[in-house]
N, C-alpha and C positions, 0 to 999 in steps of 0.2 A: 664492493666499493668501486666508483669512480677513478680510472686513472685519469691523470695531469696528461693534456695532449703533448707530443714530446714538440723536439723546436724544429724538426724536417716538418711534422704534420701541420703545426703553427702557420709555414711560410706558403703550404699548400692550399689551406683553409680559407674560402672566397671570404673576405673583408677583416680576414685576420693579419694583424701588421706586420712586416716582414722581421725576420730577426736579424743582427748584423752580420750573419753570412749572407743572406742570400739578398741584404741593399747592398752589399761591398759589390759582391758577383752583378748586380742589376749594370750596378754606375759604369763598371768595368764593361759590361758588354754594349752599356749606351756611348757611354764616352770613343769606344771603338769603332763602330758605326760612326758617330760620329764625326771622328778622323778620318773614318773613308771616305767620306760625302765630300767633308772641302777639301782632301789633299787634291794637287794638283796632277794631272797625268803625269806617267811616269818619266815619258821622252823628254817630257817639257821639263821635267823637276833636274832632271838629269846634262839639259842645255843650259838650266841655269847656273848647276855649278861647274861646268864646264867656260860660263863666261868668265865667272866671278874669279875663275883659276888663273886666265891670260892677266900677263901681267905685262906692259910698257917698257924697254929696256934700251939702254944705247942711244946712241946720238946719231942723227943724218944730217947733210949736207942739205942746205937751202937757202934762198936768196929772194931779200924780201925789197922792192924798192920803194926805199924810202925818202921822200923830200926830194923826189925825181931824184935819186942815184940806186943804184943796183948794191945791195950791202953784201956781205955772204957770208952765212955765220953756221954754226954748230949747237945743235940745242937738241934735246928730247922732242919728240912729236907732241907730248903732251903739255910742251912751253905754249905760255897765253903768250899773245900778241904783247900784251904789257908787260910782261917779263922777258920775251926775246930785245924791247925797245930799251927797257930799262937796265937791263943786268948782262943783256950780248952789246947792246951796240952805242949804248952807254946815253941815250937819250932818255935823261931825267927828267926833261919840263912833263912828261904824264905823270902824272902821280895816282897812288896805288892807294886809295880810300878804303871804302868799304872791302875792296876783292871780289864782291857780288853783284853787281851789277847795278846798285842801290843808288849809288848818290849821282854819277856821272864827271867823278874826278879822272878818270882816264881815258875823256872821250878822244877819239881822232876820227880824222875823214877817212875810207877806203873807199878809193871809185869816186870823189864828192859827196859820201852818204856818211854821216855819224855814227858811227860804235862806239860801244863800251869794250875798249880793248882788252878788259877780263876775262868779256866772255867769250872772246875767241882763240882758234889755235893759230899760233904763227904760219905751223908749216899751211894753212887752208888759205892764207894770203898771199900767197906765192903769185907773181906777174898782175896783182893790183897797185893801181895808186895808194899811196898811204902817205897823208899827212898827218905830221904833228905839229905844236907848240913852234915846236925851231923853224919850221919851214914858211912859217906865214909873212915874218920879214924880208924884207931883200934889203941885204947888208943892213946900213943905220937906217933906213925907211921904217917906221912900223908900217904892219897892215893897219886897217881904217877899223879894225872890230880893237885892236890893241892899242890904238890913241885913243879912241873912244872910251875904255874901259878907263885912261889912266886919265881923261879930260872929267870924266861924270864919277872918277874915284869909285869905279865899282867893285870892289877888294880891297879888304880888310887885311885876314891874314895873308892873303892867297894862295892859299893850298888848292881853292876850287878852281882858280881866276882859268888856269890853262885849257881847263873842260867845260868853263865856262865859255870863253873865247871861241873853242872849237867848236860848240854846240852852236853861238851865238853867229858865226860865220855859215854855219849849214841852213841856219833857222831864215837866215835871210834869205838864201841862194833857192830853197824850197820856197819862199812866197806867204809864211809865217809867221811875221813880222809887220803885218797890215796894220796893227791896233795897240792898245797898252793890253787889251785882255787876251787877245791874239798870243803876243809874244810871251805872256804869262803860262798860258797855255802848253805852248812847244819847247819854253824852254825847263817845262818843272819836272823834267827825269836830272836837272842840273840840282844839285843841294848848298846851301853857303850854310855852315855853320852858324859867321857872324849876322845875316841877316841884312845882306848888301843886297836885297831882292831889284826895290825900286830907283839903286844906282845903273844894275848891271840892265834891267828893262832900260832905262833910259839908253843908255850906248849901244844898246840892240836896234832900238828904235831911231835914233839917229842915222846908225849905218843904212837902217831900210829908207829912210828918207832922202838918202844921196846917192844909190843905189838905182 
């Protein structure tokens, strides 16, 4: 009589199907290979959790000036510019929207040039110009970007108004402000919730035409 091929000869047998030892063993020696092709080198794998280890700690002395004054305060290195402004040295008019870089609620000038103070670090502004919100008056005078805004009612609620302002004060000083699609243009990293678009264009566009 015929014996039954047992299941070692089965999985040896060209076109015979494997039995479930020897697909378990197959996956297990593919799947290994496998892991070794994309892991990454080993220096490297090992720098990385060496970064991921360092951790941020303590506070250092630093001095940011602001609104043409020298301030001097204590923060973490890793305090944003709108957190050292807001919560060290107690200037509120930024306001702290998205957090991400998103709307341009906490624009300021550094240098004459616009940021989003989010996304920078305090202590990396160190012996730049930095204006904000408060610096643009002198005493009861508005600036001409800040009568504008309150003559063409460009704000609603005004949460955005101050990053609006600051944007719209950069947007002219760059040359930006030539046109209604112009100013639509440079100023759309600014976001209004309420939809004060073609108030706040309008008082942009003013300032560029007296300017």
């Amino acid at each position: 009589m015929s014996q039954e091929p047992s299941a070692d000869s089965a999985a040896t047998t060209p076109g015979a199907a494997p039995t479930d030892g020897s697909r378990r063993s197959f996956m297990k020696q593919a799947g290994g290979i496998l892991g070794l092709a994309l892991a990454p080198p080993l220096i490297g794998q090992a720098e990385r959790f060496t970064a991921f280890s360092k951790t941020v700690e303590g506070v250092t002395e630093m001095t940011l000036k602001v609104n043409g004054t020298a301030r001097a305060l204590r923060a973490e290195p890793r305090v944003t510019l709108l957190d050292a402004l807001r919560e060290n040295l107690d200037l509120t008019g930024t306001k702290k929207g998205c957090d991400h870089g998103q709307c341009g609620a906490c624009t300021v000038l550094v240098d004459g040039r616009r940021v989003n103070s989010c996304l920078t670090l305090a202590v990396m502004n160190q012996g730049k110009e930095i204006t904000t919100i408060e610096g643009l008056a002198k005493g009861e005078e508005l600036h001409p970007m800040q009568a504008a805004f309150v003559k063409h009612d460009g704000f609603q609620c005004g949460y955005c108004t101050p990053g609006q302002i600051m944007s719209g004060v950069a947007c002219v000083r760059e040359g930006h402000a030539t046109t209604d699609d112009q100013t639509r243009e440079w100023m759309s990293g600014n976001l209004c919730r309420c939809g004060a678009y073609p108030n706040i264009v309008a008082a942009v566009r003013e300032v560029a035409g007296k300017s």
